[in-house]
C-alpha positions as CSV (number, residue, x, y, z in Angstrom):
1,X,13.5,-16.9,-35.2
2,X,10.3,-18.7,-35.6
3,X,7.1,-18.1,-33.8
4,X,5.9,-20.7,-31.5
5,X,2.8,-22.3,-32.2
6,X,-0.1,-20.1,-30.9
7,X,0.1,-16.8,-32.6
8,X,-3.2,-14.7,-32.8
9,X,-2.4,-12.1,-34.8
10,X,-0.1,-9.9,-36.3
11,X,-1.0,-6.2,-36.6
12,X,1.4,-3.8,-39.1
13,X,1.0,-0.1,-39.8
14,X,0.9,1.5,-42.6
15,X,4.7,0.9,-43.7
16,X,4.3,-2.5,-42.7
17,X,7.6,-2.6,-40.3
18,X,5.5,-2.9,-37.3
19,X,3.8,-6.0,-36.0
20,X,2.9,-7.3,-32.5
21,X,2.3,-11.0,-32.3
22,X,0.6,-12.5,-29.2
23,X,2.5,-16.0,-28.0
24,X,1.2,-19.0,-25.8
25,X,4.0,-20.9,-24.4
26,X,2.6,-22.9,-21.7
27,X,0.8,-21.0,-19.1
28,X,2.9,-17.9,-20.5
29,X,2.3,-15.3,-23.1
30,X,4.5,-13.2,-24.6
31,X,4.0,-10.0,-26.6
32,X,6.5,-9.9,-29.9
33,X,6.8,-6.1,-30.6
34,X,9.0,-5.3,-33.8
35,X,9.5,-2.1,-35.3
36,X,12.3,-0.2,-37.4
37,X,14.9,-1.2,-35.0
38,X,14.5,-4.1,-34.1
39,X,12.2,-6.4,-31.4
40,X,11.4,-6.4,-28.5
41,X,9.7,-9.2,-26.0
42,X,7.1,-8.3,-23.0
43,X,5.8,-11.2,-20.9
44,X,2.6,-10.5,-19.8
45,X,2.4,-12.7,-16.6
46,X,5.1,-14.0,-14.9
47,X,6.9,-17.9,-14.5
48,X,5.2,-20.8,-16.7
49,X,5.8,-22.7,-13.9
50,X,5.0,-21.7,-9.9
51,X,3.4,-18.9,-8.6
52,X,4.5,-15.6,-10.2
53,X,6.4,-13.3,-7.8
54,X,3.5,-11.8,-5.5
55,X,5.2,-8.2,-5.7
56,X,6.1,-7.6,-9.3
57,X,8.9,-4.9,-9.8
58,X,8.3,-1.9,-11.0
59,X,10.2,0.1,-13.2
60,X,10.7,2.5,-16.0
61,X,8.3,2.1,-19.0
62,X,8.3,3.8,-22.2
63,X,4.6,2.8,-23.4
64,X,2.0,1.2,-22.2
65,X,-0.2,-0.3,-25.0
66,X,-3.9,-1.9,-25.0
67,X,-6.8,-3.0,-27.0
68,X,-10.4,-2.3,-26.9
69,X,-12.8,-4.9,-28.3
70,X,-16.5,-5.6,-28.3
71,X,-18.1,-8.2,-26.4
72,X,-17.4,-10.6,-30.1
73,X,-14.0,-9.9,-29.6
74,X,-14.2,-6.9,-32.5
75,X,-11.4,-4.3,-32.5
76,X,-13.4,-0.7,-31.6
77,X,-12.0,2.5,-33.1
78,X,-12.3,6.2,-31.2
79,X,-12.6,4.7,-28.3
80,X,-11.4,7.5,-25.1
81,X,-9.2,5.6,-22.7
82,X,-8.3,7.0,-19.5
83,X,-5.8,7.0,-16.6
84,X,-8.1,7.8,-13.5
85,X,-7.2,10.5,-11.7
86,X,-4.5,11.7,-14.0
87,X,-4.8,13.5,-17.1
88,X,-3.5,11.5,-19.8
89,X,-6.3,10.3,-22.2
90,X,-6.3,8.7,-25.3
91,X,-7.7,7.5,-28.0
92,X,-7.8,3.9,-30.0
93,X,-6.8,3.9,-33.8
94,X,-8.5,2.0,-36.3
95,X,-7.4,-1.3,-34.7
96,X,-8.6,-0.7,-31.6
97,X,-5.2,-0.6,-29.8
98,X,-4.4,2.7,-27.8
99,X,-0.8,3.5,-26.9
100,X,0.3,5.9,-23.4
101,X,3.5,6.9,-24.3
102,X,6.2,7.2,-21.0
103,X,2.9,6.7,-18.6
104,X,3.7,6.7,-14.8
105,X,4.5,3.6,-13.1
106,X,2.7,2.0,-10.4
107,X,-0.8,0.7,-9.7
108,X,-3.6,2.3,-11.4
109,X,-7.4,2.1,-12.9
110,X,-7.4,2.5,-17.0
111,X,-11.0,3.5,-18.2
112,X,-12.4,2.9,-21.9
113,X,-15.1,5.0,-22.0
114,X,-17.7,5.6,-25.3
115,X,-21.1,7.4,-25.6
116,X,-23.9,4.1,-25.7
117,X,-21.5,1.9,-23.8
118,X,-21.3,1.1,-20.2
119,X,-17.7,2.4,-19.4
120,X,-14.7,-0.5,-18.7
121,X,-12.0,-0.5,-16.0
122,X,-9.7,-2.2,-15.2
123,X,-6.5,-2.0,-12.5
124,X,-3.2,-2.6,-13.7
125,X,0.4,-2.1,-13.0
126,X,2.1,-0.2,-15.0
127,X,5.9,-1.5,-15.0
128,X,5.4,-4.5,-13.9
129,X,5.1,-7.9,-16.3
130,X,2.0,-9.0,-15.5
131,X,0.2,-5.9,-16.7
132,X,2.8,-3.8,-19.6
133,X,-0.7,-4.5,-21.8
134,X,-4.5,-4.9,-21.2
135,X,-7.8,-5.6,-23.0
136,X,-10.7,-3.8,-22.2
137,X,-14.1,-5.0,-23.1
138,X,-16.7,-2.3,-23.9
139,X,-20.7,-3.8,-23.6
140,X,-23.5,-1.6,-25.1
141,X,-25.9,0.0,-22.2
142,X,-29.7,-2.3,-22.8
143,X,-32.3,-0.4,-25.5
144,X,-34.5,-0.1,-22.9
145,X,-32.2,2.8,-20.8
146,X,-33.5,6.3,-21.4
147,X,-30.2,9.0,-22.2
148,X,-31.1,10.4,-18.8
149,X,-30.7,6.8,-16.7
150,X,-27.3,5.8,-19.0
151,X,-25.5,9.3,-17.8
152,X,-26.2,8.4,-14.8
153,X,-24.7,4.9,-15.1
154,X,-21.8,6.4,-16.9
155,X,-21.0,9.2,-14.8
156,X,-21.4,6.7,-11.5
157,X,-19.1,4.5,-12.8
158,X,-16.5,7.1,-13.1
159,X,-16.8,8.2,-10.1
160,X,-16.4,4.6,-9.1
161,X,-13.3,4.5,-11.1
162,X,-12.0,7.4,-9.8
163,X,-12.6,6.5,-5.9
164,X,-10.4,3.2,-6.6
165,X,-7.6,5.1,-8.4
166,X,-7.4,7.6,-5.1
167,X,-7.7,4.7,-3.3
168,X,-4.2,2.8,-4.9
169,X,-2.9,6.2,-4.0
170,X,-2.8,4.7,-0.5
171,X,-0.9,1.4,-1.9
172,X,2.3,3.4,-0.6
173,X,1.6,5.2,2.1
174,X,0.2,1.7,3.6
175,X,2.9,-0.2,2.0
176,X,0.2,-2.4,0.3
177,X,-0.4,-4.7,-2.5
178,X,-2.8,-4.9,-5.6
179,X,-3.6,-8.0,-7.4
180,X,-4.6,-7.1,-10.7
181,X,-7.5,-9.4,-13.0
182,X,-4.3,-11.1,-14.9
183,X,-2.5,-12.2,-11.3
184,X,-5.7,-13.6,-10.6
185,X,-6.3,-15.5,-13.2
186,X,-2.1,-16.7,-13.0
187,X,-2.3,-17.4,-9.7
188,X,-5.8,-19.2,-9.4
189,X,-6.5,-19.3,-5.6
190,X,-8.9,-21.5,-4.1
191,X,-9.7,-18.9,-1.8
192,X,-9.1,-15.2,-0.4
193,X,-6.6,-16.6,2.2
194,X,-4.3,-18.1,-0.8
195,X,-4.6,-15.3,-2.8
196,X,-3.2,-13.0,-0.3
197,X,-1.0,-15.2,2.2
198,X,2.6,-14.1,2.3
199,X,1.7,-10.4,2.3
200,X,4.1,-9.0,5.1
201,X,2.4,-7.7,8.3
202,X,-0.8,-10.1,7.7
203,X,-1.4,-13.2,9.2
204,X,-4.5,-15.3,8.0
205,X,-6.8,-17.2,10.5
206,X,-9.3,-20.2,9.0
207,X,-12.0,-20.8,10.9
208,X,-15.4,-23.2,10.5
209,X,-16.9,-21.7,7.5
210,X,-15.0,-18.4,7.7
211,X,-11.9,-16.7,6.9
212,X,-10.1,-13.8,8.8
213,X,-7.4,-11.2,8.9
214,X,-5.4,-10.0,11.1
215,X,-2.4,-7.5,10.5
216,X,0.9,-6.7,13.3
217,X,1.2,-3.4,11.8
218,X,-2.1,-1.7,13.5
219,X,0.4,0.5,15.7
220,X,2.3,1.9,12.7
221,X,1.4,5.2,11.6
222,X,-1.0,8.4,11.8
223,X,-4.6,6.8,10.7
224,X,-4.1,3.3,13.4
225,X,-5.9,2.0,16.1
226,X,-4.3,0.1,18.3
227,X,-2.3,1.5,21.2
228,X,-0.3,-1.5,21.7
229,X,0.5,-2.3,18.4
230,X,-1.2,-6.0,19.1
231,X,-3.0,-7.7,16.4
232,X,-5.8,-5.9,14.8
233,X,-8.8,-7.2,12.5
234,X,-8.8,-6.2,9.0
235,X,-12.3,-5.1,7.7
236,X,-13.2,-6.7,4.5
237,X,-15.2,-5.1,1.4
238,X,-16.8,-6.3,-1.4
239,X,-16.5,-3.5,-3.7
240,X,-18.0,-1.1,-1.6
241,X,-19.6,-2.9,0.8
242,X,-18.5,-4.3,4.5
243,X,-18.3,-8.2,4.2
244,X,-18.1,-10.3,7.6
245,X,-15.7,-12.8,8.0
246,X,-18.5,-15.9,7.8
247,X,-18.7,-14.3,3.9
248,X,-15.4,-14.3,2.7
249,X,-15.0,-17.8,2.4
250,X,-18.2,-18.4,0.1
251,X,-16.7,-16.1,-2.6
252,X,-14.9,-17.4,-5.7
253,X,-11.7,-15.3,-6.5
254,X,-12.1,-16.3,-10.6
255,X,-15.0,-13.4,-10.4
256,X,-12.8,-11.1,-8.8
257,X,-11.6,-8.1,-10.7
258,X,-9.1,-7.3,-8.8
259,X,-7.9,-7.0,-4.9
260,X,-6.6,-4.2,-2.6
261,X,-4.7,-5.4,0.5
262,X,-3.9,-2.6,3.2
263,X,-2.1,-4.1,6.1
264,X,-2.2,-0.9,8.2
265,X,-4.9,1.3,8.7
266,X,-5.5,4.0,5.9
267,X,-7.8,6.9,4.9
268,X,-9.9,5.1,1.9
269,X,-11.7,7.0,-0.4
270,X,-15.3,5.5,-0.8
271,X,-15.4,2.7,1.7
272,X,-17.1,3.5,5.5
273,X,-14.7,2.7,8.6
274,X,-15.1,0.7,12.0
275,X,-13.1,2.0,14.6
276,X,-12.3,-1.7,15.7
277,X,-10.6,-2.4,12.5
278,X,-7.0,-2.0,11.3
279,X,-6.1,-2.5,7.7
280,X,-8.7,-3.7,5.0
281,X,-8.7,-6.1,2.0
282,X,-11.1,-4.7,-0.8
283,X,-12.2,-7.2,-3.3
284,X,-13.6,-5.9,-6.4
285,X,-15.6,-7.8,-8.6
286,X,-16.4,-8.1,-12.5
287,X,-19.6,-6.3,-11.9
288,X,-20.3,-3.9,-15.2
């Protein structure tokens, strides 16, 4: 078989019978793994063509594999990466790639995390196409930080990291939906409202200068607030903070990091409540 045009790379161990070649064919790429036995092929993003399924299936997956790099693109050695809120940690090899072997499926927030580095996460899928792997970018904390103000930053942003993870805990109880950086960047929505349209139990109002939310599942479930089960409002967050409707529309979704839809109303971990709100749609940005 030969390799379409576009390879980046090919990366073999120390018996040389293992390589994993990166693939553009069109908008898609595809990860070549070989080994002893044979190959295998993981798409990471969906259809070349169309918008990839909004709801990627999840199902069983033997490893989930990554690479840590600097901001040049450099492959970083003993680098800690992290599942939040679980306790499987690993670390990167001499390439830079780390490697969860049999890792639970389902949304979650991988950490790389080194001492002098401001800490990267990022939310994936595991299971699902658009996420089986992920690059995470490590940038060094500035000079001018004493040790005392960078364990600071550090331990904040884990406890950032954490709060989302507990958060995607909800992603079932809610029956919600997480788009991830690399559905983002496949999908590339002109707005919030195209990004998220078609999520069941949501319907989308556009307005002069504004975009809201509404969801017809506010009378479904423990934490809800409506009696009637009418319409409800969904509050919207920027990271951590309550956004009004009138700023949801200003904001480009090519900066976001990723974006947690809850159609019905949840306990979530971090972010303050309005008791005239069902639901919420949390947009996280590439803030480091």
């Amino acid at each position: 078989m030969s390799a379409p045009a576009g390879v980046c790379g090919t990366l073999a161990n120390g018996r040389g019978n293992a390589q994993l070649v990166r693939m553009f064919g069109s908008r898609l790429q595809v990860w070549l793994v070989c080994g002893a036995l044979g190959c295998a092929v993981v798409a990471n993003g969906a259809q070349a063509q169309g918008r990839p399924a909004a709801a990627p299936a999840v199902g069983r997956v033997d490893q989930f594999v990554g690479l840590v790099v600097d901001v040049i693109g450099k492959p970083m050695a003993d680098i800690e990466v992290f599942l939040s809120r679980t306790d499987r940690a690993v670390r990167t090899d001499a390439r830079g790639i780390f490697r969860f072997e049999q890792p639970p499926v389902g949304p979650h927030v991988v950490v790389g995390r080194s001492i002098g580095y401001v800490p990267y996460q990022r939310e994936v899928i595991i299971g699902s196409a658009t996420s089986d792997t992920v690059t995470l970018v490590m940038r060094r904390y500035p000079r001018t930080l004493s040790t005392v103000e960078i364990t600071a930053k550090t331990n904040a942003a884990t406890a950032d990291a954490a709060l989302v993870a507990d958060r995607l805990v909800q992603m079932k109880a809610s029956a919600g939906r997480l788009y991830t950086r690399e559905q983002i960047l496949e999908l590339r929505p002109y707005s919030v409202a195209e990004l998220v349209q078609g999520v069941p139990g949501i319907l989308l109002k556009r307005g002069q200068g504004e975009i809201t939310a509404v969801t017809t599942r506010s009378g479904v479930g423990v934490f809800n607030n409506s009696e009637t089960g009418a319409p409800c409002q969904l509050q919207f967050y920027l990271n951590t903070t309550p956004l009004e409707a009138e700023g949801v529309a200003q904001l480009d979704p090519l900066t976001f990091r990723s974006v947690e839809v809850y159609p019905q109303t949840v306990l979530l971990p971090g972010l303050p409540s309005r008791p005239d709100r069902c639901g919420a749609i949390v947009i996280n940005t590439m803030r480091r």
